[in-house]
C-alpha positions in Angstrom: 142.8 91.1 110.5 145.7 88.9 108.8 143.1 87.0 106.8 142.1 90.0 105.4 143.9 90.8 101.7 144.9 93.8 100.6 142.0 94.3 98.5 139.7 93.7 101.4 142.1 96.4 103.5 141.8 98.3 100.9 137.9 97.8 100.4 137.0 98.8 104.4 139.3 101.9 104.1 137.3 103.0 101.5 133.6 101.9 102.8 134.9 103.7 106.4 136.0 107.1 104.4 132.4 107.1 103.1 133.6 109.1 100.4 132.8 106.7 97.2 130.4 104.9 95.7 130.9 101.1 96.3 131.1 100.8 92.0 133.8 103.0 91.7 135.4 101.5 95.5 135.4 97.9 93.4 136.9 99.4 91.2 139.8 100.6 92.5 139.9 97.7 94.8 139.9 95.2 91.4 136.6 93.3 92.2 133.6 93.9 90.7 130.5 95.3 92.7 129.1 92.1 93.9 132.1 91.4 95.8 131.3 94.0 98.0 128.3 92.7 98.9 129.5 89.1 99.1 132.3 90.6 101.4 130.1 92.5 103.7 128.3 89.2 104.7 131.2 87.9 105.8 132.1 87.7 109.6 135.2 89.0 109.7 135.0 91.3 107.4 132.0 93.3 108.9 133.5 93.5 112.4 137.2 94.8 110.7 134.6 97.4 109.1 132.6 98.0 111.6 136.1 98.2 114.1 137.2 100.9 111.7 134.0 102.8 111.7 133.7 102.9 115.4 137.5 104.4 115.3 136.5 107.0 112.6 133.4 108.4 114.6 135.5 108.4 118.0 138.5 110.7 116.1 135.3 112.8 114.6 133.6 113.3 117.4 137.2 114.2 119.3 137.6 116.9 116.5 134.4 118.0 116.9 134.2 118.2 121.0 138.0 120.0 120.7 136.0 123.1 118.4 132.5 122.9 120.2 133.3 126.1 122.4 134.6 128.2 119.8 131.6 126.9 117.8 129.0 128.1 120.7 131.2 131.4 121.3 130.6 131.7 117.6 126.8 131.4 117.9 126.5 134.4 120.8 128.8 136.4 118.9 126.7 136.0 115.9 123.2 136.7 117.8 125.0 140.0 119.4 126.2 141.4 116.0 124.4 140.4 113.5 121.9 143.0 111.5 119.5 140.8 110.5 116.8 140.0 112.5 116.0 136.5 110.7 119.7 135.2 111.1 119.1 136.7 114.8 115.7 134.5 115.8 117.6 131.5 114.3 120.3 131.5 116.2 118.8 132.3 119.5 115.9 130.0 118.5 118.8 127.3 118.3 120.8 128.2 121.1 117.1 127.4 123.2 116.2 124.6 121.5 119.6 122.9 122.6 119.5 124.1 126.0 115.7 123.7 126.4 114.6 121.1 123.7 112.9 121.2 121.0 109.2 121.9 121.6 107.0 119.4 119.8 104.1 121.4 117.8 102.8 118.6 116.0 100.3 116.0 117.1 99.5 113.3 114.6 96.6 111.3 115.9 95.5 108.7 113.2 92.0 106.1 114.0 90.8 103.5 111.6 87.4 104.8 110.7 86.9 102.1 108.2 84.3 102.6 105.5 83.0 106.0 106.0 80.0 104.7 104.6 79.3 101.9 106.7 77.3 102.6 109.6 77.1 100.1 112.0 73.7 98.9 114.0 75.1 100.6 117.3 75.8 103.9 115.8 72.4 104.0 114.4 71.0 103.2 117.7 72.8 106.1 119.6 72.4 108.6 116.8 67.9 107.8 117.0 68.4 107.8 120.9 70.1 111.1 120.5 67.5 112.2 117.9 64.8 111.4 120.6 66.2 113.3 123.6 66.6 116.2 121.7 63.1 116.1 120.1 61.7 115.4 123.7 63.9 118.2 125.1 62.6 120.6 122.5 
């Protein structure tokens, strides 16, 4: 981290805070946009950012993890004294989704059916055998 300047210091705190867009982050920093980029493909310069990124989620998620009962209390609270039916279903619908999982209610099954009109010799084949036994049947 000592062969890092204080524009590159400078540069990763603001990338980490996520709060700017990297044109007005070279700005402030002194560069121009490019830089950025230039700087992000260097080695040392990616792990510093990527050190201070792993730092910020850790200190997040310890926020996060330190309000999660109150948060949950919240949510039962909510479902018991709530009026509105809607705002009711969506919380309990949550609350069982998280304990439960998520159902999945979508299936999306995709086949190549090539040109639809191109028949090939063997579908011709089954379709007239098919033809027959039901002709014969009849």
């Amino acid at each position: 981290m000592d062969l890092l300047d204080d524009r590159k210091n400078l540069c990763i705190q603001l990338l980490a805070e996520g709060e700017l867009p990297k044109t007005e982050i070279a700005k402030r920093c002194g560069i121009v946009r490019q830089t950025i980029y230039d700087w992000l493909d260097n080695p040392e310069f990616k792990a510093e950012l990527d050190r201070r990124l792993q730092q910020r989620k850790v200190l997040v998620e310890k926020v996060i993890d330190s309000k999660l009962e109150n948060a949950v209390e919240s949510l039962f609270t909510l479902a018991d004294t709530t009026d509105n039916a809607r705002v009711k279903a969506q919380v309990l619908q949550y609350i069982i989704d998280r304990g439960l999982g998520k159902p999945v209610s979508k299936h999306e099954i995709k086949a190549d059916m090539g040109d639809p009109n191109k028949v090939t010799e063997d579908v011709l084949e089954a379709e007239f055998q098919e033809f027959e036994q039901d002709r014969d049947g009849e």
